[in-house]
C-alpha positions as CSV (number, residue, x, y, z in Angstrom):
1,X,0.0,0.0,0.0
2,X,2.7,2.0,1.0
3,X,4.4,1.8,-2.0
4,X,1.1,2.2,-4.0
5,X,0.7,5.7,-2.4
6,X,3.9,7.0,-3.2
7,X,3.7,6.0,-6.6
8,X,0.6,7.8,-6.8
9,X,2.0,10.9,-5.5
10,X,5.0,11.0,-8.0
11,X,2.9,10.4,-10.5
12,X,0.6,13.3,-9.2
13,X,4.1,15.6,-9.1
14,X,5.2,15.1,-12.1
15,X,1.6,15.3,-13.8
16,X,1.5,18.8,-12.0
17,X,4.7,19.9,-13.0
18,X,4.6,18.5,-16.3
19,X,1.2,21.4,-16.9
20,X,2.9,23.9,-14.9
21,X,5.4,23.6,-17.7
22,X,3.0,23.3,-20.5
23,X,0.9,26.3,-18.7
24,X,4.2,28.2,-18.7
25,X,5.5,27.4,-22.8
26,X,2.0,29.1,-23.2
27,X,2.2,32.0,-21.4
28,X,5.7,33.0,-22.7
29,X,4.5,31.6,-26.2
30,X,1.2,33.9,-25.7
31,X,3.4,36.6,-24.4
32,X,5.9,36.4,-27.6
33,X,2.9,36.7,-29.9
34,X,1.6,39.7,-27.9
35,X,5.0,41.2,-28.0
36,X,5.3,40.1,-31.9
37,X,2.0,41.9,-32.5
38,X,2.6,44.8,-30.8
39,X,5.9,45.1,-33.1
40,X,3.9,44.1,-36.4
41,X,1.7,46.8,-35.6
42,X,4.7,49.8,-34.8
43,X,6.8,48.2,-37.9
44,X,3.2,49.1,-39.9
45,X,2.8,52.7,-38.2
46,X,6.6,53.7,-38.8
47,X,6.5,52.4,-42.2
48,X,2.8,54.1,-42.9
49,X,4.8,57.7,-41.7
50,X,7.9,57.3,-43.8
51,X,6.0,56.5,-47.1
52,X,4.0,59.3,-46.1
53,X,6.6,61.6,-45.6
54,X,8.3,60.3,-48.8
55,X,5.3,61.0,-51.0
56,X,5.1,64.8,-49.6
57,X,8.8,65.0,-50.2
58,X,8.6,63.7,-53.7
59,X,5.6,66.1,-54.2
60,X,7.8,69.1,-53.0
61,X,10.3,68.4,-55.2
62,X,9.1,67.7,-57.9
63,X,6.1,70.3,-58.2
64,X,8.3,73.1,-58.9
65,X,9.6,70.9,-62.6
66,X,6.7,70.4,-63.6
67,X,5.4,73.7,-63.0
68,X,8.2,74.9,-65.1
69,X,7.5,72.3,-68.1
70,X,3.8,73.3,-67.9
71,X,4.8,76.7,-67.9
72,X,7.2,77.2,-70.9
73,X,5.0,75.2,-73.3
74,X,2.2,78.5,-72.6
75,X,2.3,81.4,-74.2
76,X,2.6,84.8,-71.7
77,X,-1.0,86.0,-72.0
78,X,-1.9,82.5,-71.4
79,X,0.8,82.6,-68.7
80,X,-1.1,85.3,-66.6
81,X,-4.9,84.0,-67.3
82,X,-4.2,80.2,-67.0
83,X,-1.2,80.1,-64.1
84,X,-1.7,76.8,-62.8
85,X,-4.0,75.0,-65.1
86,X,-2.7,72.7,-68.2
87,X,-2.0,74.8,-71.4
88,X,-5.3,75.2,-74.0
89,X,-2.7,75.6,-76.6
90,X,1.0,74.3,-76.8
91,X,3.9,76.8,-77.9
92,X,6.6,74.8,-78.9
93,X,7.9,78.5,-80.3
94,X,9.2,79.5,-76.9
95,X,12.1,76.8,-77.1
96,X,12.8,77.4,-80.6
97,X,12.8,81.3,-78.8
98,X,15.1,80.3,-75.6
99,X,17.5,78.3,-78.8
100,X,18.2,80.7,-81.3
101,X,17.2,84.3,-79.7
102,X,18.8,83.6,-76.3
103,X,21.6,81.7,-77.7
104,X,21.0,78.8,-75.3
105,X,22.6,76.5,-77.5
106,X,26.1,78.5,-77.7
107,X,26.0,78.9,-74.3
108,X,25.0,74.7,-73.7
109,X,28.0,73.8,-75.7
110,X,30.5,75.9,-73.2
111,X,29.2,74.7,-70.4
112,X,29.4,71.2,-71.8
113,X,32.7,71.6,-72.9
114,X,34.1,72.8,-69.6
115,X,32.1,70.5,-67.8
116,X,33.3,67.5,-69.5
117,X,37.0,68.2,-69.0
118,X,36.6,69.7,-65.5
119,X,34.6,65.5,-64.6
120,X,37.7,63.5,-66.2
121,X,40.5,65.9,-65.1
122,X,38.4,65.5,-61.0
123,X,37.9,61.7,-61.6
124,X,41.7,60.9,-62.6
125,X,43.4,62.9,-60.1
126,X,41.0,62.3,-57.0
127,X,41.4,58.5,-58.0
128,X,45.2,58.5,-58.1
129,X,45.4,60.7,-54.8
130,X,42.4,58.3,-53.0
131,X,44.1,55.7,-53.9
132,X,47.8,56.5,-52.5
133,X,46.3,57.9,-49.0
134,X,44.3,54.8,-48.9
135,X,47.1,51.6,-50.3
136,X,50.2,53.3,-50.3
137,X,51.3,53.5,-46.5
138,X,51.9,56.8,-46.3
139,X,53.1,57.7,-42.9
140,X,51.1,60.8,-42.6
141,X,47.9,60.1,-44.5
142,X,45.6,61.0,-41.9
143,X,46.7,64.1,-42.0
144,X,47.3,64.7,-45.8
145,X,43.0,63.8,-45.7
146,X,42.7,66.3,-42.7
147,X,44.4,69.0,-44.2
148,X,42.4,68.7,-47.7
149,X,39.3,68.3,-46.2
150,X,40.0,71.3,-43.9
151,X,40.5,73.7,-47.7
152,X,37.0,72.9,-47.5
153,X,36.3,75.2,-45.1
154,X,37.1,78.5,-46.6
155,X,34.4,80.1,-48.0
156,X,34.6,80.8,-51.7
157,X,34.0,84.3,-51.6
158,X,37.6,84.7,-48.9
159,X,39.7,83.6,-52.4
160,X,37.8,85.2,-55.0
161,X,40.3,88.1,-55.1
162,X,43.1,86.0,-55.2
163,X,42.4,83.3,-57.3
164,X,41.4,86.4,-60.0
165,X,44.7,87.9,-59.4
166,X,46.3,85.2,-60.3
167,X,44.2,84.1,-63.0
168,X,44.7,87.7,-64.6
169,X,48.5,87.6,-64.6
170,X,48.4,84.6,-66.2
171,X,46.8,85.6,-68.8
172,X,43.9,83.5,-68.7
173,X,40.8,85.8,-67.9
174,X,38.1,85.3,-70.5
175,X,39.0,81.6,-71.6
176,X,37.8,77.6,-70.7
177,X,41.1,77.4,-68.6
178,X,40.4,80.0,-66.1
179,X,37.2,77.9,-64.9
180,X,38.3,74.5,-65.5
181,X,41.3,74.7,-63.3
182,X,39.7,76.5,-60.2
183,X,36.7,73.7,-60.6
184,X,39.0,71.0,-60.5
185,X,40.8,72.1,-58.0
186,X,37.8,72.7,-55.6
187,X,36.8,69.3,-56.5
188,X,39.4,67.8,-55.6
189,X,38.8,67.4,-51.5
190,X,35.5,65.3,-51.5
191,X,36.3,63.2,-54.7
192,X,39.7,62.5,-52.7
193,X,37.5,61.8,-49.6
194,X,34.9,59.4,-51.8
195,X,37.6,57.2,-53.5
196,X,39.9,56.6,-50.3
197,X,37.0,55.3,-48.7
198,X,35.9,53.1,-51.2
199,X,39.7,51.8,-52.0
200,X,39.6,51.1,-48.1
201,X,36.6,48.5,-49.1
202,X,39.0,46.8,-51.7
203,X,40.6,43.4,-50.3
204,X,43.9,43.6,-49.6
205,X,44.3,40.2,-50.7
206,X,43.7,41.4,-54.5
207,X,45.9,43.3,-54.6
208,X,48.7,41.6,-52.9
209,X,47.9,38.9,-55.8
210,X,48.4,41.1,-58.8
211,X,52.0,42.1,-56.9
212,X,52.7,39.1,-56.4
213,X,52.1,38.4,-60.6
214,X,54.6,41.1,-61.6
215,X,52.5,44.2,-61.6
216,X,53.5,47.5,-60.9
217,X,51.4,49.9,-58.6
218,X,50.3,51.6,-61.4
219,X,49.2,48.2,-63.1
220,X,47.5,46.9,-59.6
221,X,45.4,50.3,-59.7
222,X,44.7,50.4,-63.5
223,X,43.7,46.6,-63.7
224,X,42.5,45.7,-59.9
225,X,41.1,48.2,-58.7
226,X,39.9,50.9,-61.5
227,X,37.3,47.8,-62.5
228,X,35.9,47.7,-58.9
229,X,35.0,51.6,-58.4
230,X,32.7,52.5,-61.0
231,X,30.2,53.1,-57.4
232,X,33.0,55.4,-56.7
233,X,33.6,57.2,-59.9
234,X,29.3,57.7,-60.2
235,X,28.7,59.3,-57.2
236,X,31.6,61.6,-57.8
237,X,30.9,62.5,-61.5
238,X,27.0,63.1,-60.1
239,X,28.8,65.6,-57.9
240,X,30.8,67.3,-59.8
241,X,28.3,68.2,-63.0
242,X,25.2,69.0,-60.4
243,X,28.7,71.7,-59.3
244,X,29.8,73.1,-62.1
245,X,26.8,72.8,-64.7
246,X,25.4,75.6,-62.6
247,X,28.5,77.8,-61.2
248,X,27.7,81.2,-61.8
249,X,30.0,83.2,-59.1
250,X,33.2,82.7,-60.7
251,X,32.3,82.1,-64.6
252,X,31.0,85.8,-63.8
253,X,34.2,87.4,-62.7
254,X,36.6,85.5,-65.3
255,X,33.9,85.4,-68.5
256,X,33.3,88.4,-70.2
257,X,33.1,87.3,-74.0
258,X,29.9,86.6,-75.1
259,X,30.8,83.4,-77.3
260,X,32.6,82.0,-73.7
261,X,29.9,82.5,-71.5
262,X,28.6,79.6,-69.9
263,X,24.9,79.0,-69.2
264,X,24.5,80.1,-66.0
265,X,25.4,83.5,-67.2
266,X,23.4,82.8,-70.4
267,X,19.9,82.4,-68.0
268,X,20.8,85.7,-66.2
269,X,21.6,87.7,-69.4
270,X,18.3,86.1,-70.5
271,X,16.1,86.9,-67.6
272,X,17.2,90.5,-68.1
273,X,15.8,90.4,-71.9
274,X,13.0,88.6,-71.3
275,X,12.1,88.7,-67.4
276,X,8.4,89.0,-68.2
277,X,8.3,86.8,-70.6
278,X,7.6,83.5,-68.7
279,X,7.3,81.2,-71.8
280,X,10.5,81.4,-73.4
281,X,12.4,81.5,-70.3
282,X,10.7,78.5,-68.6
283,X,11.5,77.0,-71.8
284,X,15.0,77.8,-71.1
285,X,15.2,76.7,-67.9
286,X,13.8,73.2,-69.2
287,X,16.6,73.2,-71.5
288,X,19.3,73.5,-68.7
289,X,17.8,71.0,-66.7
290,X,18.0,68.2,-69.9
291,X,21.7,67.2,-69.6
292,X,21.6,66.9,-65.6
293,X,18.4,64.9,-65.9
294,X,19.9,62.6,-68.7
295,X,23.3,62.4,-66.9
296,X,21.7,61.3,-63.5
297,X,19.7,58.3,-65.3
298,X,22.4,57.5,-67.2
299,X,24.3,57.0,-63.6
300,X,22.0,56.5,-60.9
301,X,22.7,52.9,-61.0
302,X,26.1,52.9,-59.0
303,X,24.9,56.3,-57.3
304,X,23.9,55.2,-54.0
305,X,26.4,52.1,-54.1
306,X,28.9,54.8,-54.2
307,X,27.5,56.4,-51.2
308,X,27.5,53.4,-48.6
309,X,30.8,52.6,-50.0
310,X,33.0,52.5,-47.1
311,X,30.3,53.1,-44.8
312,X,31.2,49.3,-43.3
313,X,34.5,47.8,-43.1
314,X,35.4,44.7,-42.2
């Protein structure tokens, strides 16, 4: 009997443990859910806000283009009666004005051409510099990048005087050179800044191996790691046209000839001819914003790799 009893009783104690433990697995599992829910339901709230906050963003932004599209394809009287409605009838004769009239194209083709060398002459020596403060062991690198990031500090209007000095004794007022130089070098600090990081993403291993199979630095940069940094070299060239494609401070003081001009000055000589004339000069606008828009889509694929590159090492 004895022995009867006490197996009952274990059997009892372990029957009662065994659904305290089942009673517990539930409450955590019913706690985990609750918890789980509760964090589905934020997750949803913070994500509902940021698309919101996106779409007013994206509206903001992109209102005032379209406004301007709308706008240059109206004629002026239709301009002042119709201001924010579609246009009843289209005037495709305010681009052909803003072309010929304006000279936008003249002025396109400057800005283009000092653009374009202004990109490759940032690109190649912001590469070569990135990549010797980032693989080359300099012993004071840290402070070669601290001092070039520090030029970025002085405001441009501190060395306007003399960087026109200079660029008058030199005989260069009035020509490509006296922008393209100045652009480049005040380029040069953040492109620097953009490609050391991203060479400081690049394996060391890779390039210990093309060492190690006869090549030169030069040859270990031009066939290692110039392949790998096309991130690098987009978020840089978005950079620099956005820059210079609309520089109007110094092209100012250095351009005076008309057929240099770029087309920053080209908008504000004409606004001054046709400032009420919203047609033609919305149509101009348009026109100035065609080769950043066709630039950026042309790049925007390695844009925002180019950004996070170097954000995390390791």
């Amino acid at each position: 009997m004895t022995l009867m009893l006490d197996n009952l009783i274990q059997q009892k104690v372990v029957a009662g443990m065994e659904n305290n433990t089942e009673k517990n697995i539930e409450k955590n599992i019913g706690k985990k859910g609750i918890r789980h829910r509760k964090y589905q339901k934020g997750d949803g709230r913070a994500r509902a806000i940021s698309r919101t906050f996106l779409i007013i963003y994206s509206i903001i932004v992109a209102y005032p283009i379209l406004f301007v599209v709308i706008t240059s394809l109206k004629s002026t009287k239709e301009f002042y009666v119709n201001l924010w409605g579609i246009p009843k009838d289209i005037a495709w004769e305010n681009y052909a004005t803003a072309w010929k009239t304006a000279n936008i194209g003249r002025y396109m083709v400057n800005s283009l051409i000092v653009v374009s060398i202004t990109l490759v002459g940032t690109l190649i020596v912001g590469a070569l510099a990135g990549y010797a403060l980032s693989r080359l062991h300099l012993k004071y690198a840290e402070l070669i990048m601290m001092a070039i990031l520090a030029c970025t500090m002085l405001p441009s209007e501190a060395i306007l005087m003399p960087m026109y000095l200079i660029t008058a004794k030199t005989h260069m007022l009035g020509t490509h050179i006296s922008l393209i130089i100045p652009y480049i070098a005040w380029g040069l600090p953040m492109t620097i800044y953009i490609f050391r990081n991203f060479f400081d993403t690049i394996p060391s291993e890779l390039l210990d191996a093309a060492r190690i199979d006869g090549c030169t630095e030069v040859k270990a940069f031009a066939r290692v790691a110039v392949p790998l940094m096309l991130p690098a070299i987009a978020t840089n060239a978005i950079f620099i046209f956005v820059s210079w494609w609309g520089e109007l401070l110094w092209a100012t003081v250095v351009l005076s000839a008309s057929s240099m001009k770029t087309i920053p000055i080209g908008m504000v000589s004409f606004s001054a001819q046709f400032g009420t004339n919203w047609g033609p000069m919305s149509a101009a606008i348009c026109i100035m914003l065609i080769p950043l828009i066709v630039f950026f889509c042309f790049v925007q694929k390695y844009f925002v790799q180019g950004l996070t590159g170097g954000a995390v090492k390791g």
